[in-house]
N, C-alpha and C positions, 0 to 999 in steps of 0.2 A: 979084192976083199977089203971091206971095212974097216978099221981098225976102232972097236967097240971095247968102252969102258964100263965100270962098274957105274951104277945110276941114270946112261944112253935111257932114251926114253924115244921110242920112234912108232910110228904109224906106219903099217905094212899093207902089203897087197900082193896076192897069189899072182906067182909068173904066168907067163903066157904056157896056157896048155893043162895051168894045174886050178884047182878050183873045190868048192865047197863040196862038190859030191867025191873028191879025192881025198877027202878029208877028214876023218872019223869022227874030230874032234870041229865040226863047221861051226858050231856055238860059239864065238869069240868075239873078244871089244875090235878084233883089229891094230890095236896098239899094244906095245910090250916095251918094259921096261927089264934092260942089263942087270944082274945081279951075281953074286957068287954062288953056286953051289955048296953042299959041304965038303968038295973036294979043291975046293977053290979055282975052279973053272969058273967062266962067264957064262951066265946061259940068260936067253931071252926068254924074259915072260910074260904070256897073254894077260891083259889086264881085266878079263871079263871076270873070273872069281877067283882073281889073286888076293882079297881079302874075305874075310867071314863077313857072314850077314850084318850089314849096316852099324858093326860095332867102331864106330870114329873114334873111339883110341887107338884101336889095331891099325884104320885105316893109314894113320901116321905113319905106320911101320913102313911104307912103298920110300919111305925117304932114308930111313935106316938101316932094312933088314937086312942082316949077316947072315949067309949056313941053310941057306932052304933046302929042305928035301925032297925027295920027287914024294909025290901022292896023288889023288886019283883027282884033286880039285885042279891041281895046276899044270897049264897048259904052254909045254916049251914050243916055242916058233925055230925054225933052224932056218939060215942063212941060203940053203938050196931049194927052199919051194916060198920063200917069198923074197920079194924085193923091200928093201924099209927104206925110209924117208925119213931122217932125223930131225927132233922138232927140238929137246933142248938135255941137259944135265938134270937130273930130279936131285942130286945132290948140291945146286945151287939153288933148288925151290922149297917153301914150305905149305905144309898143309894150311887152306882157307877152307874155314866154315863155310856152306853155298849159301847160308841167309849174310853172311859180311861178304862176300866174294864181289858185290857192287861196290863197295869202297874204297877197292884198291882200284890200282891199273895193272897192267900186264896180265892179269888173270889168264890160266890158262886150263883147259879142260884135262881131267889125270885118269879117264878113263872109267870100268866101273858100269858095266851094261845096265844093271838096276838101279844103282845108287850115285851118280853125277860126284864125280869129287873135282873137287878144285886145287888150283898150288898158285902162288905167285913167287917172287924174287925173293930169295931171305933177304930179313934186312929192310923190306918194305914198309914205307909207313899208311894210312890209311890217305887218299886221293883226295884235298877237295873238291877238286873239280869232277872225279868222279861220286863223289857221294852227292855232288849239285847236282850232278847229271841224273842221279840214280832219284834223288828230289822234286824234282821237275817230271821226270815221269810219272811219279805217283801222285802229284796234286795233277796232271792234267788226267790221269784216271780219278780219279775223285772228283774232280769236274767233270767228266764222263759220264760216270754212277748218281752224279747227283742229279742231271741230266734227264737219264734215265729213270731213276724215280719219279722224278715231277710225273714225266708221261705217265708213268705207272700208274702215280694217284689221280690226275687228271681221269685215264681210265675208267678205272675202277670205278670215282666218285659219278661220272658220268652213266654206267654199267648201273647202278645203286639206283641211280633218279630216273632212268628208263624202265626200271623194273618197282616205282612209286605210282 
């Protein structure tokens, strides 16, 4: 047995034998992150709709939350029908924005089937060399797209004089 803290944040995988048709609840991110109960137990939670719909101030709460209750959106994992894979502390990470999440480094994915959430290192400052990097991709798209236009109007213009 593992010995799991408050904020463990891990990627799971159904043991041998057991699987999504065993499963009631088979709609999951796969990943779950440790938390306390209101009894102050540890319990694992699915990260597929451990937060309300795309409200990113709530979504911060995956870094704080105290006192969860059971209810019908959230999905406890239990220790005897998956295997977990520890990936980091969520109380040594903070919530990134996904339009800044290119500016830093360490980025790391926080789960979130519909809505892509990000976390990096507290404490992190913004990367140059990742924001050069994140810069460099988007002028070599815009050299892409511009590219691509020319053919377009080349096209077109040619499409106009066949049809003169």
């Amino acid at each position: 047995m593992i010995d799991i803290k408050d904020g463990d944040y891990f990627q799971y995988s159904y043991k041998v034998g057991l699987g999504p048709s065993s499963d009631p609840y088979w709609c999951r991110d796969r990943r779950c992150v440790a938390r306390f109960d209101e009894f102050g137990d540890i319990v694992l939670v699915d990260t597929f709709d451990y937060w309300p719909f795309k409200d990113k101030e709530y979504d911060k709460e995956i870094f704080t939350y105290q006192g969860l209750t059971k209810n019908n959106y959230i999905k406890y994992i239990n220790t005897h029908s998956f295997d977990l894979e520890f990936i980091c502390n969520l109380n040594d990470y903070e919530y990134v924005n996904s339009y800044e999440k290119d500016d830093y480094e360490n980025v790391i994915y926080v789960g979130y089937q519909c809505e892509k959430l990000w976390a990096m290192p507290k404490g992190q400052g913004k990367s140059k060399t990742a924001i050069l990097k994140k810069l460099e991709v988007q002028l070599e798209k815009a050299y892409s797209d511009q590219r691509s236009a020319q053919l377009n109007i080349e096209w077109i213009t040619k499409q106009i004089e066949d049809l003169q």
